[in-house]
C-alpha positions as CSV (number, residue, x, y, z in Angstrom):
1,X,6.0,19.2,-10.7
2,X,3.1,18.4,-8.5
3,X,-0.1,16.9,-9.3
4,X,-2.4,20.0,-10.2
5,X,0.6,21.3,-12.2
6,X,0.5,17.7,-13.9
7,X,-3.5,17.7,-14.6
8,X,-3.7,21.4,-15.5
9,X,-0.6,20.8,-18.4
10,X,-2.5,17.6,-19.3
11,X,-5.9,19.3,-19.3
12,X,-4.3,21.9,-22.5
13,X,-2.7,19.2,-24.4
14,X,-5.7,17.5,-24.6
15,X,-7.5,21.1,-25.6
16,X,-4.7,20.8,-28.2
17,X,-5.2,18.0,-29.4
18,X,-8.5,17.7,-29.6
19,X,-8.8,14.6,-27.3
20,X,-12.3,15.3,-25.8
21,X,-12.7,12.5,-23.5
22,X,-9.8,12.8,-22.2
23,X,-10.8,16.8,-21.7
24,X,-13.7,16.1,-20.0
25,X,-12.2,14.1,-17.5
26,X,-9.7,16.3,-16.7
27,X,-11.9,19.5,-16.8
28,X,-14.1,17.5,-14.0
29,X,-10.4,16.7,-11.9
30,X,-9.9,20.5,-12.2
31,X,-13.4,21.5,-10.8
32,X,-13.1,19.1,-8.0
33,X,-9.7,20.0,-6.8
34,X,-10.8,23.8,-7.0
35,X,-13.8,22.9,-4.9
36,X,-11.8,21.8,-2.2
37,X,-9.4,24.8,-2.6
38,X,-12.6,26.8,-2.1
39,X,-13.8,24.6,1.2
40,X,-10.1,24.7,2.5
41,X,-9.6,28.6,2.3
42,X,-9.8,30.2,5.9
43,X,-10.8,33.9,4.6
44,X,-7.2,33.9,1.9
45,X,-5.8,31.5,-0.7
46,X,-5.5,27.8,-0.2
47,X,-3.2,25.6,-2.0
48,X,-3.2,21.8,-1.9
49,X,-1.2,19.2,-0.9
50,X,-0.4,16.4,-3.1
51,X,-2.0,14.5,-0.7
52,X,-5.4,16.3,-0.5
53,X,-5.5,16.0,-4.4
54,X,-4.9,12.2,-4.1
55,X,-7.9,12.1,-1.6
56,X,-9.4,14.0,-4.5
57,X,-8.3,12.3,-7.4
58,X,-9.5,8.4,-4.6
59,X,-12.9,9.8,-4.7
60,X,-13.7,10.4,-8.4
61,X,-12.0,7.4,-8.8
62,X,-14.4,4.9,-6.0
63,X,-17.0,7.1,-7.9
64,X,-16.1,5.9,-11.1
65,X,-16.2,2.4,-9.8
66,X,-19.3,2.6,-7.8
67,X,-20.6,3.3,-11.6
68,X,-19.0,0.7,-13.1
69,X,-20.9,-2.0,-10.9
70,X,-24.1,-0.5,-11.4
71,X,-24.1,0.1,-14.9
72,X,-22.4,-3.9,-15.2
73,X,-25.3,-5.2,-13.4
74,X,-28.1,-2.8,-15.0
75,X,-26.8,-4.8,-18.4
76,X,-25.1,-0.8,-19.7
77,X,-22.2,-2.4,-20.8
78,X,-22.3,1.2,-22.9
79,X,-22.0,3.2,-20.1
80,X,-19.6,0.6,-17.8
81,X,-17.1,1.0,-20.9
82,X,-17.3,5.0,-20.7
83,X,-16.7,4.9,-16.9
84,X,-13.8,2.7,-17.3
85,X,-12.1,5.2,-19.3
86,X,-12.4,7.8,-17.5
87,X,-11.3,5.6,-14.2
88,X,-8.2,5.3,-16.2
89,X,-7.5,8.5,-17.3
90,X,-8.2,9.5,-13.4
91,X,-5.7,6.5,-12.3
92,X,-2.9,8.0,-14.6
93,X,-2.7,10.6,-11.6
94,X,-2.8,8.2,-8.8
95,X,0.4,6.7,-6.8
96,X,1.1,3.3,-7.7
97,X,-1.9,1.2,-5.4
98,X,-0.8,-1.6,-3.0
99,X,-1.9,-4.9,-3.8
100,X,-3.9,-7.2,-1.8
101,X,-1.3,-9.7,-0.8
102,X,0.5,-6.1,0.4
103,X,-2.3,-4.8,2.2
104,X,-2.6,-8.3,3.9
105,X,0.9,-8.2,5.1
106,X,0.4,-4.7,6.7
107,X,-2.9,-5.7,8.3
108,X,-1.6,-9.0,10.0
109,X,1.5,-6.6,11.4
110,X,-0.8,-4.2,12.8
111,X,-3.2,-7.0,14.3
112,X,0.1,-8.5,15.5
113,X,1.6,-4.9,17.0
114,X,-2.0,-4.0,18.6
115,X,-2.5,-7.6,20.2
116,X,-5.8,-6.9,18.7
117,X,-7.7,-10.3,18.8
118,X,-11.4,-10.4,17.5
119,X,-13.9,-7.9,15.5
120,X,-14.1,-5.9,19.1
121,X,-11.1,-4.5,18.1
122,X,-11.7,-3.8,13.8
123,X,-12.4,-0.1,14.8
124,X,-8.8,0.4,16.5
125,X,-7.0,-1.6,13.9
126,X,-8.8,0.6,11.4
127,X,-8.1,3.4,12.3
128,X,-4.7,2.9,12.4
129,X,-4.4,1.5,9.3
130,X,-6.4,4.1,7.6
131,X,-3.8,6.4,8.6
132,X,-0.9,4.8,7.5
133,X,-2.3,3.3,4.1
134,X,-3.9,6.6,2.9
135,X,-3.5,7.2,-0.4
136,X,-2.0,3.6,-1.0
137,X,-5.0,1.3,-0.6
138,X,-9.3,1.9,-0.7
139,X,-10.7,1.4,2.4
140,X,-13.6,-1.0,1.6
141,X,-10.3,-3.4,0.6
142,X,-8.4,-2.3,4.0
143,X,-12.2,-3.3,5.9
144,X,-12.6,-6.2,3.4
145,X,-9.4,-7.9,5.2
146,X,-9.4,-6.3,8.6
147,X,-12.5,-8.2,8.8
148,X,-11.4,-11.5,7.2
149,X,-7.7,-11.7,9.4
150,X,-9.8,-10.8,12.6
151,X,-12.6,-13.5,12.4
């Protein structure tokens, strides 16, 4: 069972049960994934990937975090505590996320496999990595230590 199949069986047990944060969340993963079915289609149908969903399911989630800070340092502990739970409802969907000691390792190979030596060579390293990481690690955490193994 894929993803959507995963979201969409999720989204009527909650209708079941009456679970309506839970609904909400779900019922926003929904719209979003058919948004992108709709920007994907080339004049027919367009199905997705479990890997376009994850890029879907990434963004809500950074979305959700992006919240999270702001509402933490606006003093809405209120609101941070909503957002949270709907990051991790959203996370429930999500592959297993690499850890920053992981991440580290797979940055200082790639440094070491480019023979990239300084920040003139962050972009090249990035890209790379970006590639090979998607879906498995955020990007502002792949920058955060591109940055800190290069200087």
């Amino acid at each position: 069972m894929n993803i959507k199949e995963n979201i969409l069986d999720d989204l009527k047990s909650a209708m079941k049960s009456k679970d309506s944060d839970r609904l909400m969340v779900l019922r926003s993963l929904k719209s979003k994934i058919l948004e992108r079915e709709i920007s994907e289609r080339k004049g027919g149908e367009s199905v997705l990937t479990d890997e376009q969903i994850i890029e879907v399911l990434m963004k809500a989630a950074k979305q959700r975090k992006e919240s999270i800070e702001q509402f933490e340092s606006g003093g809405r502990v209120d609101l941070a505590d909503k957002e949270k739970k709907e990051l991790s409802i959203i996370e429930e969907y999500l592959p297993e996320m690499m850890n920053e000691d992981e991440i580290r390792i797979a940055v200082r190979n790639q440094i070491t496999q480019m023979g990239a030596s300084g920040m003139g060579d962050m972009g090249k390293v990035m890209g790379t990595l970006m590639v090979k990481l998607k879906g498995k690690a955020e990007g502002s955490l792949i920058s955060k230590i591109v940055k800190e193994e290069l200087s």
